[in-house]
C-alpha positions as CSV (number, residue, x, y, z in Angstrom):
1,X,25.3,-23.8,6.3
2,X,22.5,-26.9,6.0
3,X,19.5,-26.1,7.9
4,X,20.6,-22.4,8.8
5,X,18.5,-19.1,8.3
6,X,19.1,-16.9,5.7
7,X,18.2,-13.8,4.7
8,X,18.5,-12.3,0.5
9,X,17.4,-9.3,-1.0
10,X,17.5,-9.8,-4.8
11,X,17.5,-6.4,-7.1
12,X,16.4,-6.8,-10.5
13,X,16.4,-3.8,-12.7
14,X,12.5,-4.2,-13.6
15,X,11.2,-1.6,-16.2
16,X,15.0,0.2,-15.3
17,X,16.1,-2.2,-18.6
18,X,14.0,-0.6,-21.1
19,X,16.8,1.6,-22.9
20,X,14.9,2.2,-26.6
21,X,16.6,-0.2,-29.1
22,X,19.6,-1.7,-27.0
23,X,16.8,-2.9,-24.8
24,X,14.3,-4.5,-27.7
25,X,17.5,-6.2,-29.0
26,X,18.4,-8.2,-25.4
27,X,14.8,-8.8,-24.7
28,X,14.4,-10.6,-27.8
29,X,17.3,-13.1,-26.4
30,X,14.3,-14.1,-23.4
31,X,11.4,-13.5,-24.7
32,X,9.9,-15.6,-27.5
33,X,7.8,-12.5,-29.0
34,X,8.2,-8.5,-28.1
35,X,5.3,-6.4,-27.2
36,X,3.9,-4.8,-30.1
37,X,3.7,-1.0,-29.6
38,X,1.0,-1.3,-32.0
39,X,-1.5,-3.0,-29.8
40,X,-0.6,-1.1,-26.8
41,X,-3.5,-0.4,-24.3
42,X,-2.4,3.3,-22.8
43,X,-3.9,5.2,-19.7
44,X,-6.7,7.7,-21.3
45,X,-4.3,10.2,-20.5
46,X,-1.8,9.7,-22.3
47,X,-1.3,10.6,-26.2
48,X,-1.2,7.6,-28.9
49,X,2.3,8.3,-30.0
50,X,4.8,6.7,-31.4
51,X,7.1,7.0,-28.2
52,X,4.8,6.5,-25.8
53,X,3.6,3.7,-27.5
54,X,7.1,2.4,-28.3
55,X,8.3,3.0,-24.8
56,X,5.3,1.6,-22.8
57,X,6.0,-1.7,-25.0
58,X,9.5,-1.6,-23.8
59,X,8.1,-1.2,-20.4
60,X,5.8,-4.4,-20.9
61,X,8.8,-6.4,-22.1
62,X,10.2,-5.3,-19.0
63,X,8.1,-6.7,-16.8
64,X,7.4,-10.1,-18.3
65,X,11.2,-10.5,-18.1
66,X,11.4,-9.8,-14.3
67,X,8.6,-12.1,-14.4
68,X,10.9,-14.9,-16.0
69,X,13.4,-13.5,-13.5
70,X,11.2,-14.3,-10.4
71,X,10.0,-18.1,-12.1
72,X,14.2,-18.7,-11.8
73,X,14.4,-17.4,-8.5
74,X,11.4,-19.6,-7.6
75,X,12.3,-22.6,-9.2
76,X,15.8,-22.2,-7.4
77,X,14.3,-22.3,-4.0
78,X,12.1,-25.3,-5.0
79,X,15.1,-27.0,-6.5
80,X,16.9,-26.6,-3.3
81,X,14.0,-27.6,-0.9
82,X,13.7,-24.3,0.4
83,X,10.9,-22.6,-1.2
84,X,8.0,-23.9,1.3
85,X,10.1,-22.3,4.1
86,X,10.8,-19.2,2.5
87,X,9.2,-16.0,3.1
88,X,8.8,-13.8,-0.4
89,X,8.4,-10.3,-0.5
90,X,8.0,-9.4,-4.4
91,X,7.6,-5.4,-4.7
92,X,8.2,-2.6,-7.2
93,X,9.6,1.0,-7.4
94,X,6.6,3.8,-8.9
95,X,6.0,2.4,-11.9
96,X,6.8,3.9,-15.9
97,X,8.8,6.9,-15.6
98,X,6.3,9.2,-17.8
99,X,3.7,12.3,-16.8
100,X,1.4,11.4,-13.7
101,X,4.0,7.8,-12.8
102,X,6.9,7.8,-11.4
103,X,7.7,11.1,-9.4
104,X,4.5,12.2,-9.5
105,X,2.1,12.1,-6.7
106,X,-0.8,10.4,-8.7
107,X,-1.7,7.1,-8.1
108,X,0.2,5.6,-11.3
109,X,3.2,7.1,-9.5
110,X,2.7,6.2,-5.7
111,X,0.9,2.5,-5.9
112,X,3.6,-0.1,-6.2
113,X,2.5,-3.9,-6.1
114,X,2.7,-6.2,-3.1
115,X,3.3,-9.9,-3.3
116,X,3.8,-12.1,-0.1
117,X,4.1,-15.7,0.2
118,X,5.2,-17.9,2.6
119,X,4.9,-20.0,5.6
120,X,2.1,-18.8,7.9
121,X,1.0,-16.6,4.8
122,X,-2.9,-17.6,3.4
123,X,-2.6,-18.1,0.0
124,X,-4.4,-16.5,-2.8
125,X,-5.9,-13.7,-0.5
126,X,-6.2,-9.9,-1.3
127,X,-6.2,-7.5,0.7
128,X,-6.8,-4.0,0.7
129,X,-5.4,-2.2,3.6
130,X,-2.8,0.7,3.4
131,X,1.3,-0.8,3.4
132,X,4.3,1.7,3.4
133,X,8.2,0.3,2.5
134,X,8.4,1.1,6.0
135,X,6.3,-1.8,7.0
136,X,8.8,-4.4,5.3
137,X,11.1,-4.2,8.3
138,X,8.3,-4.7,11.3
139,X,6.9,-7.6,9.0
140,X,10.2,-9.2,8.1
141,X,11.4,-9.3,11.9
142,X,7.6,-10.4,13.0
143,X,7.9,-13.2,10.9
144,X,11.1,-14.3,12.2
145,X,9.9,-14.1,15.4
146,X,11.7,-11.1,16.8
147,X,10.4,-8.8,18.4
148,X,9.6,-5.8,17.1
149,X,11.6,-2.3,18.9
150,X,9.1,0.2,20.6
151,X,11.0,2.8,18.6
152,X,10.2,1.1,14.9
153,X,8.2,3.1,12.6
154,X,6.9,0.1,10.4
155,X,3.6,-1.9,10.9
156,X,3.5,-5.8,10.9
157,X,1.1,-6.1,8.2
158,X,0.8,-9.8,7.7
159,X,-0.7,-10.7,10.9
160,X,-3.9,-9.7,11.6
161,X,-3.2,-7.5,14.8
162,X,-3.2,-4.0,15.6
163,X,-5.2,-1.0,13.7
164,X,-4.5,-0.8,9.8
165,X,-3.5,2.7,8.5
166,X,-5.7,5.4,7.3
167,X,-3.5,7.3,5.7
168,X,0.0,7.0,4.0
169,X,2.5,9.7,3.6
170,X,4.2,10.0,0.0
171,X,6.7,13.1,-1.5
C-alpha cells in the first residue's frame, strides 16, 4: 500500500553465474566488454593457468554484472521515491570457489563485503569492527525501531552502542 513499510530480500546469483562458456556468452548480452583472462591480477598463490585465469575472469564478469544488478535495483527505489527511506544491506557469500576461498577457513574464504546505506546511516564511512550474518537480524529490527529480544544472538552494529566483538566464529 502507499506510504506502508516494506520489507525485500533480493537474491542475485553473484559469481554463482560464472558457468565456463554458457556464462561468457550471456554476459556479453550486459556487459559492453568481458574480462580478459589475459590481464587477470591473481592472489600470489595461485598458479597462472589457463583455468584459473579463465575462471577468475568469469568471476570478474560476475561481479560487475551484480553490480549492474544493484544500479537497477537502486534506480528503482529512486524512481519510485523510496530510495532515501530505504535501508540497504548489500552483502556476499565467501567469495570464488577455488583453494583457500570459499569453504576454506582463510581469509579469501571467510571475509565477505558489507555495504549499508540508509536513513540514520553516515555516509561514506568505514569501519572496521568484527560483523557476523547473525548481526543482520538485531540491526534490521534496531533500525525499525523494534526492540531487540533478550534471547537474540545478533549485535546491532550500526549504532554506536554496546561493546564490538573480538572474535568471530566461522566452520
Amino acid at each position: 500500500k502507499q506510504d506502508q513499510p516494506f520489507f525485500a530480500q533480493i537474491q542475485l546469483h553473484g559469481g554463482k553465474h560464472r558457468d565456463g562458456a554458457k556464462w561468457r556468452e550471456r554476459a556479453k548480452q550486459w556487459l559492453p566488454q568481458l574480462t580478459d583472462p589475459a590481464a587477470v591480477s591473481l592472489p600470489p598463490y595461485y598458479p597462472r593457468t589457463p583455468g584459473i585465469l579463465e575462471d577468475w575472469a568469469a568471476y570478474l564478469d560476475a561481479v560487475r554484472f551484480t553490480d549492474l544488478q544493484v544500479g537497477q535495483i537502486r534506480q528503482r527505489l529512486a524512481d519510485e521515491g523510496l530510495l532515501d527511506n530505504t535501508v540497504i544491506f548489500f552483502l556476499t557469500d565467501h567469495g570464488i570457489s577455488h583453494a583457500r576461498g570459499k569453504q576454506f577457513l582463510y581469509d579469501e574464504g571467510i571475509r565477505v563485503p558489507l555495504v549499508v546505506r540508509g536513513p540514520g546511516i553516515a555516509s561514506g564511512k568505514t569501519r572496521g569492527e568484527l560483523v557476523e550474518h547473525i548481526d543482520l537480524a538485531a540491526t534490521s529490527l534496531a533500525l525499525a525501531g523494534i526492540p531487540l529480544p533478550a534471547s537474540i544472538q545478533g549485535r546491532d552494529f550500526v549504532s554506536d552502542q554496546g561493546s564490538p566483538r573480538d572474535a568471530i566464529f566461522a566452520a
